[in-house]
N, C-alpha and C positions, 0 to 999 in steps of 0.2 A: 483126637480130633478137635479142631478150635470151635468152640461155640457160639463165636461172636467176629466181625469184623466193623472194623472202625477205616472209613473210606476219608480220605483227602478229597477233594472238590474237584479243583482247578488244574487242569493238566490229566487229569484221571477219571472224572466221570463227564468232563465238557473239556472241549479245544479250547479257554480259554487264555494261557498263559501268555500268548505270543501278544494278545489283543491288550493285559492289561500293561505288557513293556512299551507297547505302539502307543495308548494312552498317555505314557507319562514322557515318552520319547517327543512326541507332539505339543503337550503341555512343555514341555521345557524349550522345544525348539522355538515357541511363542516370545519366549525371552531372551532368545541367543542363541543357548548354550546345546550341547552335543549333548546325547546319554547314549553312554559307549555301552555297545550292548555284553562283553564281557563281562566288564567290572562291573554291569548289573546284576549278572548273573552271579557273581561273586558274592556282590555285595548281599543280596536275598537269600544266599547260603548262611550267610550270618545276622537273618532279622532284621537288614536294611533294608534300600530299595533307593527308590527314584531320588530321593531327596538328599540323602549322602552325597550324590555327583553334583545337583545342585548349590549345597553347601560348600562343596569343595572349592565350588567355582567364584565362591563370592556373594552365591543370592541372598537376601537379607530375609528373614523368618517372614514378614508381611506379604512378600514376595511369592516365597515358598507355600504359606498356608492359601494365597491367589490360586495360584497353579495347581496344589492338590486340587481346588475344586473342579480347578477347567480339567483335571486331568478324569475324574471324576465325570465328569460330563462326559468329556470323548470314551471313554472306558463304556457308560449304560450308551450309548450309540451306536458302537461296534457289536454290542451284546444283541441290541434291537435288528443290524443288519447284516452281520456276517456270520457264516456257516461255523457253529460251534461242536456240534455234535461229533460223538467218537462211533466211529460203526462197532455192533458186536455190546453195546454197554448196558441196554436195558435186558436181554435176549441173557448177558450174564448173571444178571443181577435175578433175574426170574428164577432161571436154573439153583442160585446160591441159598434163596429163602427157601428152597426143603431143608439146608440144614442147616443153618447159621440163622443169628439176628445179625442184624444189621443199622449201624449209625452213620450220619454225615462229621465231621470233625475238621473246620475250615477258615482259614482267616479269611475268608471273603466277609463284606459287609454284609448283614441280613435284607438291606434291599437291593441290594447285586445277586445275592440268589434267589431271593422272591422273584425276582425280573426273570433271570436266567430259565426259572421252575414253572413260568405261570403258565407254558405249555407243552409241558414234558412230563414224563412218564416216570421220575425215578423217586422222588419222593413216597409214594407209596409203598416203596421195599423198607422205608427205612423206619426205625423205632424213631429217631427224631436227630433234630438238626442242629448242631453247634456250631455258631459263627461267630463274629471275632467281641460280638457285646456279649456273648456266653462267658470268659475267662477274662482275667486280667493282665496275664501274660501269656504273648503270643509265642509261637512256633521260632523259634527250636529249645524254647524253655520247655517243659515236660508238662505243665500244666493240659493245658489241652487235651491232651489225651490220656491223662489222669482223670481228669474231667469225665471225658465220653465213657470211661472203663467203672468209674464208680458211678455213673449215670444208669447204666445195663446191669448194676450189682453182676457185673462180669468178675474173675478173678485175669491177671493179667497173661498167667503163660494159658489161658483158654483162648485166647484173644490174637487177632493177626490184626494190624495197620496193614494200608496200601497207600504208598505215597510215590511222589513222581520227581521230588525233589531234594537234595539234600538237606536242607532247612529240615525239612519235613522229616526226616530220615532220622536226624539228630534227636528231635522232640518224641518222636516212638521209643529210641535206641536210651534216651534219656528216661525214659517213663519204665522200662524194663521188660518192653512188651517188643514181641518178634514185630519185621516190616520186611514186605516184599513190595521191590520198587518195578514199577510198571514203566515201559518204555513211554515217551514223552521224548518228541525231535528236539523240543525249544531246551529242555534240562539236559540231555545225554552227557554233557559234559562235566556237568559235577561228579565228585566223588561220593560214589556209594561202597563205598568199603565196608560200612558197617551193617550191611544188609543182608536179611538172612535169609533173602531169595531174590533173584533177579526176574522179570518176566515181559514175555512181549505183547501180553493182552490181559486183559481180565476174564478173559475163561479161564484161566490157567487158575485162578484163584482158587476154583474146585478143588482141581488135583490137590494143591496148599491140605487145603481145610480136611480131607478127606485122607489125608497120608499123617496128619500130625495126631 
């Protein structure tokens, strides 16, 4: 039975993925340029993101460090006004604290989820929060969630990741610790190959914990 799970954020316990591509899709379109929603997707598989496209296109770093901010801004906007919530996600998380702990493990900024949490109900499941001023290198380096695993004095095959997206999948798969990837519309395309269970909700995360 695993004793501990280590939750991804974004895409998995809030709707937000789709809102932080709209963010920076907006931020770049202020300058011109397209961000192809593909090659986003690609590019975030590999620890990039918005800024790669921009660079490609020519934008000059002064530019680029502009735009993170506006994009930044549009990103806690969307957070303040569009429906982020996952049905089923607190109602899981209740059920999973009879038998597991439980930690957050997330490249969100710690005041994008402060914002995100200041009225919602999931932080109280969790032993505590890691966000991207926690570690030095982000996701799909293995830090991370080496991090959250020595954080819990967890041992690693006790332990289950849930992540939503390859990136994410890499950094568990890299760390040597099992991951079951949770459906997410805005990721379904990536390659989860390396994943040691597929699932279309997080109740399902029971069953995981309960059969291992």
């Amino acid at each position: 039975m695993k004793k501990y799970v280590l939750f991804d954020h974004d895409g998995v316990l809030v709707d937000t993925e789709f809102w932080y591509f709209r963010a920076g899709e907006r931020a770049l379109a202020d300058i011109g340029v397209t961000l192809d929603r593909d090659r986003y997707l690609r590019d975030m598989s590999q620890g990039l993101g918005t800024w790669a496209q921009a660079r490609a296109a020519g934008v000059d770093e002064g530019a680029i460090s502009r735009q993170r901010a506006a994009r930044d801004d549009y990103y806690r906007e969307y957070l303040r006004t569009e429906a982020i919530e996952i049905d089923g996600v607190l109602d899981a998380l209740a059920e999973l604290s009879r038998y597991v702990r439980m930690a957050v493990v997330t490249t969100a900024k710690r005041a994008d989820f402060d914002l995100i949490h200041e009225k919602r109900g999931i932080r109280p499941f969790m032993d505590f929060v890691l966000t991207r001023e926690d570690y030095t290198l982000a996701k799909p380096h293995p830090e991370p969630y080496l991090t959250g695993v020595r954080r819990l004095g967890a041992r690693r095959d006790e332990t289950l990741v849930v992540e939503d997206s390859a990136r994410g999948l890499r950094s568990a798969v890299a760390a040597g610790i099992d991951c079951a990837i949770v459906h997410n519309d805005f990721t379904t395309t990536q390659d989860f190959a390396g994943a040691t269970y597929r699932i279309g909700t997080l109740a399902e995360v029971k069953d995981i914990v309960l059969a291992t």
